[in-house]
N, C-alpha and C positions, 0 to 999 in steps of 0.2 A: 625972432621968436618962433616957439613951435606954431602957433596959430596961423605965422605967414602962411606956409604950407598949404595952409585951407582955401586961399583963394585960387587955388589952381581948382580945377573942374574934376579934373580925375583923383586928389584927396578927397575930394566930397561923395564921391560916389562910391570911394573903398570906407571912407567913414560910415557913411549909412547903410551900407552892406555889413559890415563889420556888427556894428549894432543894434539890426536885427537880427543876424543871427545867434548873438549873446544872447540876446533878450529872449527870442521862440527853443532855442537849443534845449534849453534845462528843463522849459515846459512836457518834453518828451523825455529828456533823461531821468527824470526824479520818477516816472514811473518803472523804467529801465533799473535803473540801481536799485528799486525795493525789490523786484523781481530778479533780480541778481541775473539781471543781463547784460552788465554794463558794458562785455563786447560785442553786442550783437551790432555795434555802430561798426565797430574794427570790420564785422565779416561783412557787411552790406557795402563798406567801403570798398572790400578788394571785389565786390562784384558790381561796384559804380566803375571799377578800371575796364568790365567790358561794355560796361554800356556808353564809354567815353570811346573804345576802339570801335563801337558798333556806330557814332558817332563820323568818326574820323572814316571810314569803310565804307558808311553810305553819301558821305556831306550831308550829313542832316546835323541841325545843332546837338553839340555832346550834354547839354543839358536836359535836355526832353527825352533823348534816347534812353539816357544816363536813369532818370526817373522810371521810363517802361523798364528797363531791365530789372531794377532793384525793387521796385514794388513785385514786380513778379517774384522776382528770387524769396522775395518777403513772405508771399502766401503759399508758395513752393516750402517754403521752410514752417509755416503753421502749419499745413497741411502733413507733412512726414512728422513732424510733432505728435501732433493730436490724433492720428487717424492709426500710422503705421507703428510699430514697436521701437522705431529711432525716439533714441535720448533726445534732450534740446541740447545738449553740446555736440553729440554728434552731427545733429543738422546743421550747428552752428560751422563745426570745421568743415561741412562738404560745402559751405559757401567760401569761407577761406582760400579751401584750395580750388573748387571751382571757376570763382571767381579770378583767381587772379593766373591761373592757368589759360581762362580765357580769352582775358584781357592782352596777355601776351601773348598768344596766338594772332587775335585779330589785331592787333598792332605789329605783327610782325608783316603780317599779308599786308595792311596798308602802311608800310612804314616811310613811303613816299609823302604821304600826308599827313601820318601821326606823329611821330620821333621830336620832330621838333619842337611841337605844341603838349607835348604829353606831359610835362615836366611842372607846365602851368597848374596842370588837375590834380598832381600828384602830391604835389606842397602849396598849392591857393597861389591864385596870384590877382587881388582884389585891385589892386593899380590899373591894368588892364581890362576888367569887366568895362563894357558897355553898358548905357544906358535900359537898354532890353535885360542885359543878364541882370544890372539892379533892382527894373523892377520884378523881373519875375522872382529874383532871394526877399521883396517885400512882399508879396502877393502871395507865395509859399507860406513864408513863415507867419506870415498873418494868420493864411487856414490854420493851417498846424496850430498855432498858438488859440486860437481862438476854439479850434475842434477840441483841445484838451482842457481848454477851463471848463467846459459846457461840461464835460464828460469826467468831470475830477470824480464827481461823489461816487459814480460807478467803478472807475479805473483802482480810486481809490479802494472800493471794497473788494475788487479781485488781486490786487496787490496784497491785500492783510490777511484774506482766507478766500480761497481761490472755493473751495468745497463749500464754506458755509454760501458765498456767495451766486451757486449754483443751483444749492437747495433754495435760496430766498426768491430764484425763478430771474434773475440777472442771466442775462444773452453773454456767459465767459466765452463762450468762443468766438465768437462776434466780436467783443469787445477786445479779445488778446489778438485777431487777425488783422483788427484797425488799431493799434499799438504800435504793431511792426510793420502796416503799410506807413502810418505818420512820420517813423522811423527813416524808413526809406526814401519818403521825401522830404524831409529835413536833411538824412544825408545826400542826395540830390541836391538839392538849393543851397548846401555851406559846402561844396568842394570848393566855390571858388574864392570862400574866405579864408580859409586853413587848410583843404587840399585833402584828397580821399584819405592818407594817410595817416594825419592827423585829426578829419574830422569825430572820431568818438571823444575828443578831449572837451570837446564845447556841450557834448551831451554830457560829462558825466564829473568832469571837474567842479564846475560851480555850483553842483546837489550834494557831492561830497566836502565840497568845502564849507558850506553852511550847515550840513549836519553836524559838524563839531559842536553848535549851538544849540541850531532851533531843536523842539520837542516837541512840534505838529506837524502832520503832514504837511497840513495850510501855509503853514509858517514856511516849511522845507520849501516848498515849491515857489510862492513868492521870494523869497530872500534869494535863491537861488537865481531869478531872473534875474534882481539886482543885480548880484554877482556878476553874472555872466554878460549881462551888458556895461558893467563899467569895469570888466576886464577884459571886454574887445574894444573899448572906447581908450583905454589905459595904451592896448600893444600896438592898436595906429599912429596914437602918437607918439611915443617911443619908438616907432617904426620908422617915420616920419624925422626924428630929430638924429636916428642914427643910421639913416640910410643903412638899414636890414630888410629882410621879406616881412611883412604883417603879420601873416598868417604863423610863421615859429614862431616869432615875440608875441604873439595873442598866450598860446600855447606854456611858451615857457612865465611869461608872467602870471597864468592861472596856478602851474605848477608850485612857484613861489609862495603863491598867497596862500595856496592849501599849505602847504610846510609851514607858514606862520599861525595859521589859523590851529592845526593840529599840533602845534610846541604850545602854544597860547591855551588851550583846550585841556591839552595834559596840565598843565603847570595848575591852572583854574582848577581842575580835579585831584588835584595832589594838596592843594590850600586847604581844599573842602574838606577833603579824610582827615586834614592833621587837625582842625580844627575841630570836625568830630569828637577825634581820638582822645580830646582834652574835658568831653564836657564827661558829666556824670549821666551813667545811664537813666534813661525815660521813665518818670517817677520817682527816685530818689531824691530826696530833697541834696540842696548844696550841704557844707561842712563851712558854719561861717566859725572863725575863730575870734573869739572876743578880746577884749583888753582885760588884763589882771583885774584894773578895779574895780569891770564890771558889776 
């Protein structure tokens, strides 16, 4: 049975790694996707690959490194946003190639000690984490999760109108530089569930999967968690019964479930028009036809 699996020590600890990071992921991505950022996980990720060579460079944990780099890189990219005449995509691509220009520099200089471990960071490798690295992906994402509820009602109103909520005297730049540092260490704390590469899928999959539905923000961000933590809980153990990596089957099972959810959504909106299309319009009475002897 898949559950045998669990009583080994190191399933339990990619299991509870796994699903906190479902669970805290969406809490930052569903403010990400209304702000139509939803790569900005991609760019921070190819600049967590230098903060994993800067990692492997000095012998310091690539986790904590990994976190100073991309939080920096985070407010490095508010800052030419908001301040200088760079678009937000174009700061978004000089962390892109920044980042991963970087990353392969400084792994090439330590490629005595990086190469062989780099591949863990690069696609998750949650089997492997240590008791340390699990608690610190709990203790991350707890902040993170915890920093975004507190901060919904605000985040939310610079999400829906960034200018009204500027006049109404709301700290937007304040509030949009702690967005994308939370960002950055969320992606920090889930490379080594799904892996720099794939980590933007856990922020922004299961906010767009549940928007085929919900129609409140409230609703999006809640249901989204669900999402996200019972389809990191779903790709362990699917992981587990088909000896695959975790971290792709998390991934490609979220992918799934949006294609179901989005054919299910259309189909649900395509009912709704035809049965529309059949009533009489709004005030007209019906056309009842009576019997002859009436």
């Amino acid at each position: 049975m898949i559950l045998d699996y669990f009583q080994y020590e190191f399933m339990q600890r990619a299991l509870l790694s796994a699903l906190v990071v479902g669970l805290c992921a969406p809490t930052v991505g569903v403010f990400l996707v209304q702000k139509r950022l939803a790569l900005i996980g991609d760019g921070l990720g190819h600049v967590a690959l230098t903060g994993v060579a800067v990692g492997f460079l000095t012998g310091a944990a690539p986790v904590w490194t990994t976190l100073a780099v991309t939080v920096a890189a985070a407010v490095v990219m508010e800052l030419l946003r908001a301040k200088s005449k760079t678009s937000g995509d174009v700061a978004l691509a000089m962390l892109f190639y920044g980042g991963l220009a970087g990353g392969v520099y400084l792994t090439g200089i330590a490629s005595d000690k990086g190469v062989a471990n780099l591949q863990q960071y690069l696609f998750g490798s949650l089997l492997t984490a240590g008791w340390s690295e699990v608690w610190t992906i709990v203790i991350g994402g707890a902040a993170v999760a915890a920093l975004m509820l507190v901060l919904r009602p605000w985040l939310t109103a610079i999400c829906a109108d960034e200018q009204y909520a500027r006049v109404s005297g709301l700290p937007v730049a304040a509030l949009n530089l702690l967005l994308l540092v939370t960002t950055a260490v969320t992606v920090s704390v889930s490379m080594r569930a799904v892996g720099i590469l794939l980590v933007s899928a856990l922020l922004v999959i299961p906010v767009v999967t549940v928007q085929q539905f919900t129609r409140s923000f409230k609703a999006t961000m809640f249901a989204s968690m669900a999402a996200g933590f019972l389809i990191s809980g779903a790709g362990v153990l699917t992981s587990a019964a088909q000896d695959v990596p975790p971290g792709a089957t998390i991934v490609l099972i979220g992918v799934a479930v949006f294609l179901v959810t989005a054919v299910a959504a259309a189909l649900t909106r395509r009912v709704r028009q035809t049965r529309r299309a059949h009533l009489p319009p709004e005030g007209e009475p019906l056309e009842v036809e009576l019997p002859a002897n009436a």
